[in-house]
VOBA-1610 file (N, C-alpha, C; in pm, whole numbers, padded with zeros to 5 digits, always signed):
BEGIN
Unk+06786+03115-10998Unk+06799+03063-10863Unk+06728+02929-10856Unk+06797+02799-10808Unk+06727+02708-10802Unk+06669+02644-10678Unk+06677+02720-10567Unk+06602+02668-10458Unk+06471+02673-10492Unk+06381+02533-10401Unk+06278+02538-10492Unk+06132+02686-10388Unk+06063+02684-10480Unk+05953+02779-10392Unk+05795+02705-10382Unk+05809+02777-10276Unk+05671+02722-10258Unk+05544+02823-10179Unk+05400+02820-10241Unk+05327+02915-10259Unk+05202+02875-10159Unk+05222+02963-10080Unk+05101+02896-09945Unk+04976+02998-10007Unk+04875+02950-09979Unk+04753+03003-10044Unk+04575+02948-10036Unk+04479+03033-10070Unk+04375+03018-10076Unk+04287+03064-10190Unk+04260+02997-10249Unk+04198+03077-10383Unk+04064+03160-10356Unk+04015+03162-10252Unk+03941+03316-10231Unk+03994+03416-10126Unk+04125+03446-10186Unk+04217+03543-10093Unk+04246+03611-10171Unk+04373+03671-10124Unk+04422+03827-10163Unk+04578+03695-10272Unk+04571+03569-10213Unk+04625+03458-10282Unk+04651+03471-10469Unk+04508+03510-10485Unk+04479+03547-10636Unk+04587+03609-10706Unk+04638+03717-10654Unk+04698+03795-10683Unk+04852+03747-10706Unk+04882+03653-10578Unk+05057+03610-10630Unk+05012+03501-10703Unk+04915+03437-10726Unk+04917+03295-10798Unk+04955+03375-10959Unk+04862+03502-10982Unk+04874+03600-11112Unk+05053+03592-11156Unk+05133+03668-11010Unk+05266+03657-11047Unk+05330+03539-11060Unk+05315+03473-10987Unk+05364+03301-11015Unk+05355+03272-11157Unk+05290+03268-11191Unk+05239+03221-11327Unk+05270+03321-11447Unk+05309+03452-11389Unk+05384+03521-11493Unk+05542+03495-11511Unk+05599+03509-11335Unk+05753+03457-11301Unk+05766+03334-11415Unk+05721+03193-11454Unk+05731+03092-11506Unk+05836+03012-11436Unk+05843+02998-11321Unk+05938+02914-11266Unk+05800+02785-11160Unk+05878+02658-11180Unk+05811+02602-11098Unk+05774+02608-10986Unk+05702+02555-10889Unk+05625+02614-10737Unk+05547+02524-10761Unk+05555+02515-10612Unk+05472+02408-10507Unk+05333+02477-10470Unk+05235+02455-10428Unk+05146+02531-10392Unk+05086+02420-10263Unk+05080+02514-10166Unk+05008+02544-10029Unk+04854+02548-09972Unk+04813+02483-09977Unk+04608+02548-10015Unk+04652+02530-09888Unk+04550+02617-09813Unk+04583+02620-09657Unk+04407+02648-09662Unk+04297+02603-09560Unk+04172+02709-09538Unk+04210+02755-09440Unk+04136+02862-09386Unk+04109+02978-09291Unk+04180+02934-09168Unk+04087+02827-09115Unk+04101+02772-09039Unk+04251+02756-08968Unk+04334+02625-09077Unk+04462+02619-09074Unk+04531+02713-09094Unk+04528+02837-09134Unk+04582+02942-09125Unk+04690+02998-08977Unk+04590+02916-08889Unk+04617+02993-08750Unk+04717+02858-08659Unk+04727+02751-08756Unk+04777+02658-08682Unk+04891+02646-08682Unk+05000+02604-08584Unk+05149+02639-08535Unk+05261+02619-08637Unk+05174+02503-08777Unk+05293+02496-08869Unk+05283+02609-08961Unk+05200+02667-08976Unk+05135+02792-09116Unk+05228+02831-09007Unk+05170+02887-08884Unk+05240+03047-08818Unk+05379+03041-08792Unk+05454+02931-08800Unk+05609+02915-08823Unk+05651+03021-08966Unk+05568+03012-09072Unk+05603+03083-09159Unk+05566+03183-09203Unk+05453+03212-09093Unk+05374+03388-09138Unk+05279+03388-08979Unk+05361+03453-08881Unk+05284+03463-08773Unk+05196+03556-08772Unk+05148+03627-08874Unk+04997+03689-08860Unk+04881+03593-08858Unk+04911+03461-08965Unk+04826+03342-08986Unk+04742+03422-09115Unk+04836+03477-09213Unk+04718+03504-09332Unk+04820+03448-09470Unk+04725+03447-09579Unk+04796+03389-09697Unk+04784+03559-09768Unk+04888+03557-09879Unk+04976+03430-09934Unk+05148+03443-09834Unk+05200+03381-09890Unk+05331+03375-09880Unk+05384+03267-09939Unk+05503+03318-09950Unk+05603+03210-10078Unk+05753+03228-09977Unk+05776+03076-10005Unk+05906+03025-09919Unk+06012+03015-10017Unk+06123+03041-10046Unk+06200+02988-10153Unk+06309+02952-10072Unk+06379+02920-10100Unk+06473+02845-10000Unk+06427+02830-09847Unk+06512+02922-09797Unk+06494+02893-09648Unk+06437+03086-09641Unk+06430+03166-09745Unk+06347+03284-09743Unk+06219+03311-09749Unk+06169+03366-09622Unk+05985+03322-09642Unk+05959+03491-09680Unk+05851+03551-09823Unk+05808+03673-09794Unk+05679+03648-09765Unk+05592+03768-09681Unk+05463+03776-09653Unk+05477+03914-09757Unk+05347+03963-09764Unk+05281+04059-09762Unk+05306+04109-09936Unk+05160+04114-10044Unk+05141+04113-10088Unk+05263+04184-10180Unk+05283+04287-10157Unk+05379+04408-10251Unk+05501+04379-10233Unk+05556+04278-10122Unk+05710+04273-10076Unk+05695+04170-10164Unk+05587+04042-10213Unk+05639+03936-10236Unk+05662+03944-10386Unk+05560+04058-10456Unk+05623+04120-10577Unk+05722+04161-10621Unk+05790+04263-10546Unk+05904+04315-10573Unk+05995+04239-10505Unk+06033+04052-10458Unk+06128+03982-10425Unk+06099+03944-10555Unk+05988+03883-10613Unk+06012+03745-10710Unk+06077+03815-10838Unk+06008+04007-10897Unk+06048+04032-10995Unk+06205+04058-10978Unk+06283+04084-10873Unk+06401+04060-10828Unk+06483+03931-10832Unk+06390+03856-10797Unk+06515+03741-10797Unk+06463+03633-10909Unk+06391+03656-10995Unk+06401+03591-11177Unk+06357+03712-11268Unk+06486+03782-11287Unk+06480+03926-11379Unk+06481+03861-11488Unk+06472+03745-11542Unk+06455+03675-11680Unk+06291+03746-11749Unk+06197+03743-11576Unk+06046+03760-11658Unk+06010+03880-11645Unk+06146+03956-11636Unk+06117+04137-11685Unk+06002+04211-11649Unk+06008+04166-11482Unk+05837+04227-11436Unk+05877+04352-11352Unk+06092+04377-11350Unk+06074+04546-11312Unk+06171+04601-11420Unk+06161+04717-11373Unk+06295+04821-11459Unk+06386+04753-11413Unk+06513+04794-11468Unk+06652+04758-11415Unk+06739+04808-11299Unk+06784+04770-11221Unk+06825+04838-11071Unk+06903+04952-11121Unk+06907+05035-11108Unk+06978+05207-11143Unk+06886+05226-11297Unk+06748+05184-11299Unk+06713+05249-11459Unk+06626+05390-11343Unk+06630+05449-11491Unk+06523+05590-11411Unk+06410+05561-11412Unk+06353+05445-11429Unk+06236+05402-11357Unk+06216+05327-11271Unk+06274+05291-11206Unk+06334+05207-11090Unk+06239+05301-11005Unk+06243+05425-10955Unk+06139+05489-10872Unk+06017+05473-10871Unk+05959+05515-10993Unk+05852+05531-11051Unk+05801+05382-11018Unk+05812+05292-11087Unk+05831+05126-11000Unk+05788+05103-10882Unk+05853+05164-10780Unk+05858+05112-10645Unk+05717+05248-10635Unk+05744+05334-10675Unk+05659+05422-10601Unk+05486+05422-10637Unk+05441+05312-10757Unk+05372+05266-10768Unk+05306+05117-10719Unk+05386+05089-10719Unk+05420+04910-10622Unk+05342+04946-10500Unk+05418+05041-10436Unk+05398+05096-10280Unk+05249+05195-10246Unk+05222+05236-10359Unk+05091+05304-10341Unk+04972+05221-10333Unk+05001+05135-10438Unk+04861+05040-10405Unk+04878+04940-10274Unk+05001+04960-10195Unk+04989+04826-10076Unk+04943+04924-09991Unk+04971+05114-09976Unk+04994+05166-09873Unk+04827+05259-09904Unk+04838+05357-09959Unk+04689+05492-09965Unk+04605+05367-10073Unk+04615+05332-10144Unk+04505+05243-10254Unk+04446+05167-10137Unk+04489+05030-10115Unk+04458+04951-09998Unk+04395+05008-09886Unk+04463+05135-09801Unk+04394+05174-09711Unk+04294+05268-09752Unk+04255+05297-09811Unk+04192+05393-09869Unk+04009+05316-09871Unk+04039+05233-09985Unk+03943+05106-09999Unk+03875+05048-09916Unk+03971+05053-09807Unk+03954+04985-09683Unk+03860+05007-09624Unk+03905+05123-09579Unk+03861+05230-09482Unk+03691+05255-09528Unk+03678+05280-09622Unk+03557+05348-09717Unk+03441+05139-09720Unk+03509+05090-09722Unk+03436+04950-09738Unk+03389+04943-09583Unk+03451+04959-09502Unk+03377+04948-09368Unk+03280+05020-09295Unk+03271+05142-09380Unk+03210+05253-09380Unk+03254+05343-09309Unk+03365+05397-09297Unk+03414+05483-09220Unk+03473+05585-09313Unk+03398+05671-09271Unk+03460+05845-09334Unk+03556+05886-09276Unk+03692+05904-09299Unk+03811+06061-09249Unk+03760+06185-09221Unk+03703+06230-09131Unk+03688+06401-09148Unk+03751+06437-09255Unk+03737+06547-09296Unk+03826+06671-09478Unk+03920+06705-09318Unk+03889+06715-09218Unk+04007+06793-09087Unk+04121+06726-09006Unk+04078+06562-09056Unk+04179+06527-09014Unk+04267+06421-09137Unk+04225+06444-09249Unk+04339+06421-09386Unk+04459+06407-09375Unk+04517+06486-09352Unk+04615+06519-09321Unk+04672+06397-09195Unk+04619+06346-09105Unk+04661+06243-09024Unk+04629+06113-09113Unk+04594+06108-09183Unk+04599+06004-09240Unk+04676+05928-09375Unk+04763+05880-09400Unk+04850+05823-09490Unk+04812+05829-09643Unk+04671+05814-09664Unk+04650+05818-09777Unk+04579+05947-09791Unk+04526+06042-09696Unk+04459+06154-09740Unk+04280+06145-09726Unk+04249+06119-09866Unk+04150+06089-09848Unk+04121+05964-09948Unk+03989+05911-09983Unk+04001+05836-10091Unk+03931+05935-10209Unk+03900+06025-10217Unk+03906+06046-10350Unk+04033+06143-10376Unk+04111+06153-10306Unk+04229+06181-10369Unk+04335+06042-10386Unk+04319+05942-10345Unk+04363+05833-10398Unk+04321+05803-10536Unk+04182+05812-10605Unk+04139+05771-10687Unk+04194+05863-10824Unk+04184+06024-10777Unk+04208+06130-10847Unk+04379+06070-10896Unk+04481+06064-10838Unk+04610+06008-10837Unk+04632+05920-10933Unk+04568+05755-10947Unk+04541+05662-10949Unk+04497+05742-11106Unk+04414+05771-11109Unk+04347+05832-11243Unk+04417+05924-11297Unk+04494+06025-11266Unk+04555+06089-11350Unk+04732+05988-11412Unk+04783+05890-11271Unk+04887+05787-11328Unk+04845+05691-11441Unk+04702+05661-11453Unk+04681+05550-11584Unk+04651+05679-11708Unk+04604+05786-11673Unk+04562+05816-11824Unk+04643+05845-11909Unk+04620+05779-12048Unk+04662+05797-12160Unk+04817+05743-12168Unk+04813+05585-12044Unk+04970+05517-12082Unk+04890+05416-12069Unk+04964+05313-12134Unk+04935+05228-12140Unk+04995+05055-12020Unk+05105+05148-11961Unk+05146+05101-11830Unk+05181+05155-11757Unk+05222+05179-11649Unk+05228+05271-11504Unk+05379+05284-11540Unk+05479+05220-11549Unk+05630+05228-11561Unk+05654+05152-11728Unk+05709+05312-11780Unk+05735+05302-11930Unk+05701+05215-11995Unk+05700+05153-12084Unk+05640+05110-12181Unk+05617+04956-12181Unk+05656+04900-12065Unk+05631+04750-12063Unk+05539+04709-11937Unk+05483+04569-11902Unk+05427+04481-11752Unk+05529+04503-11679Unk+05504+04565-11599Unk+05554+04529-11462Unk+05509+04476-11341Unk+05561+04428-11221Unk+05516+04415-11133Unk+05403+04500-11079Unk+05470+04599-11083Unk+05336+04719-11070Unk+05201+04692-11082Unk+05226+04722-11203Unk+05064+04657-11332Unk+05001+04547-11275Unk+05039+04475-11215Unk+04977+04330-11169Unk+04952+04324-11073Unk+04965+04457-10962Unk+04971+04449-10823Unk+04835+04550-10842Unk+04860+04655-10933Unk+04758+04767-10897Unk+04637+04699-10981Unk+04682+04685-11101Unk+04552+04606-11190Unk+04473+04500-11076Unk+04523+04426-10984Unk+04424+04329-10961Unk+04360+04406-10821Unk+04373+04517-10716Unk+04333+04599-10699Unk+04222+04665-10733Unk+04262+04669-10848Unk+04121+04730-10995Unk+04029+04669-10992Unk+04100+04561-11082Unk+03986+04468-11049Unk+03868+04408-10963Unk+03968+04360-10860Unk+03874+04338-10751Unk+03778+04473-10697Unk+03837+04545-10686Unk+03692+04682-10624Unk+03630+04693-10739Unk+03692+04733-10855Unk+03540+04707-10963Unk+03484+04566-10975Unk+03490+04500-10937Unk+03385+04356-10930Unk+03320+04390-10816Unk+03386+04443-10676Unk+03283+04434-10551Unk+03235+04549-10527Unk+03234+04697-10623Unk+03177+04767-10581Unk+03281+04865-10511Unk+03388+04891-10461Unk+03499+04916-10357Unk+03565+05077-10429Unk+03566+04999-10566Unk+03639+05130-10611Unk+03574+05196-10748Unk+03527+05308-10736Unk+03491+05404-10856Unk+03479+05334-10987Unk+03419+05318-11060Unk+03394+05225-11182Unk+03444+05388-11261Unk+03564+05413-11283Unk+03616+05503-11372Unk+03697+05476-11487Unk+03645+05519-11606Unk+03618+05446-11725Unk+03836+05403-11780Unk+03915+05489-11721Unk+03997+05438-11716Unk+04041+05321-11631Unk+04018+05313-11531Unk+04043+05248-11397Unk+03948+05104-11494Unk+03865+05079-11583Unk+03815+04958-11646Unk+03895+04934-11765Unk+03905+05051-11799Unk+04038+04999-11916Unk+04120+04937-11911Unk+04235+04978-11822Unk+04342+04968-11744Unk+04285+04818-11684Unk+04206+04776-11627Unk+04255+04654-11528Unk+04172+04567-11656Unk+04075+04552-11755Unk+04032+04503-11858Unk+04197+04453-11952Unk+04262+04551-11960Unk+04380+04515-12063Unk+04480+04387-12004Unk+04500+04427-11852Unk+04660+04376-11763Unk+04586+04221-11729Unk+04434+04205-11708Unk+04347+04076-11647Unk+04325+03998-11806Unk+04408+04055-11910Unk+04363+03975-12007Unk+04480+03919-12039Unk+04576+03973-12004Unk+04697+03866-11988Unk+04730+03682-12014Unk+04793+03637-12101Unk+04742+03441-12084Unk+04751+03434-11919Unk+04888+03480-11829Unk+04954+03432-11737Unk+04777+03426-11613Unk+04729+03572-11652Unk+04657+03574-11543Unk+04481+03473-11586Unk+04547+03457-11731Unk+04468+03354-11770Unk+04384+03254-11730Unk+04548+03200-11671Unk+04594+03021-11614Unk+04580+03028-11487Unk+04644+03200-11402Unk+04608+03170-11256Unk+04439+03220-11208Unk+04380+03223-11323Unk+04238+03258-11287Unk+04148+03113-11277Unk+04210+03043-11361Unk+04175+02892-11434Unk+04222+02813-11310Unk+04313+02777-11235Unk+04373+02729-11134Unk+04299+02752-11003Unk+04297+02838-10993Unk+04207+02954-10866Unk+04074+02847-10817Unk+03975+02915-10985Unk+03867+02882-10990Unk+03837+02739-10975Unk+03950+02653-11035Unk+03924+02497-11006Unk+03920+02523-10905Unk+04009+02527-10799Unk+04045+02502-10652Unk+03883+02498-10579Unk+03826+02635-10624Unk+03720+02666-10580Unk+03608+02558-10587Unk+03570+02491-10735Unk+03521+02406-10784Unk+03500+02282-10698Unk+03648+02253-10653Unk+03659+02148-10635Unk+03611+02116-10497Unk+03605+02205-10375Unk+03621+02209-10250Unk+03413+02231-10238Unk+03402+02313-10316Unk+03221+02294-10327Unk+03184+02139-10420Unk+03252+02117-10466Unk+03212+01987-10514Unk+03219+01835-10381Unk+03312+01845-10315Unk+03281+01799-10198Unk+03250+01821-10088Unk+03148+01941-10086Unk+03107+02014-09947Unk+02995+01932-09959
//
């Protein structure tokens, strides 16, 4: 597809994460540094009226939200083989991992970072359950594979791995000796290499003229 794209962003955001896929996709992109601030201002919210990053525009198609913008890009350049094939029998397995870390992983994390406990009585009202049955899940899907959907990277892997990552750097999520394996292997990637290298300039650069 040759409309061009372009990648609105902040390199101490949740940003990190599509710059990771960007840079795996290998297609050119524009990039967006937006701060906080501008986030909320009338031209950003033309293209993401929550006013948060990331989002990627490709033509005249804008996605928000972290897991949708995964499963568009590995969709629309199947060259960089980041899902199963549409009717493979992992095509589920795929999405149904994709979707766990945007939906019980995420909220789960969340919830527990702000300090707020679920009653064990009211579980059941809640989407993800609890969080250590998120984690239990999460831990029994990585052990002893070496990727979440058969035998190759997927989108998946790059969505849940940086997930991983990030709560094991801040403390967020269980330092479980798979759960370090697992995001140690997918963060050693070149792609997430270059968007770690990119990131971190950004960062560099903006304290260099503060």
């Amino acid at each position: 597809m040759s409309d061009p794209l372009v990648f609105y962003t902040h390199p101490m955001s949740r940003g990190r994460i599509i710059r990771w896929l960007m840079e795996e996709v290998g297609q050119p992109y524009e990039t967006q540094v937006l701060d906080f601030a501008a986030m909320k201002d009338p031209a950003y919210l033309a293209v993401n009226p929550m006013g948060k990053v990331p989002a990627v525009k490709h033509g005249d198609t804008v996605i928000t939200e972290c897991a949708a913008i995964c499963a568009y890009m590995a969709d629309a350049f199947p060259e960089a083989k980041l899902a199963p094939p549409v009717g493979s029998r992992l095509r589920g397995d795929y999405y149904r991992w994709l979707f766990f870390a945007a939906g019980p992983l995420e909220a789960a994390v969340t919830v527990k970072s702000l300090g707020f406990e679920v009653p064990a009585v009211r579980h059941a009202m809640a989407g993800w359950g609890s969080y250590g049955d998120v984690m239990d899940t999460l831990e029994k899907a990585l052990t002893g594979r070496d990727y979440l959907v058969g035998d190759s990277f997927t989108a998946a892997d790059l969505y849940v791995a940086s997930h991983l990552a990030w709560g094991l750097q801040f403390g967020s999520i269980e330092p479980r000796q798979v759960f370090k394996d697992y995001a140690a292997r997918m963060t050693s990637r070149p792609a997430d290499t270059r968007a770690t290298q990119i990131d971190d300039g950004l960062i560099a650069a903006a304290q260099a003229q503060a």
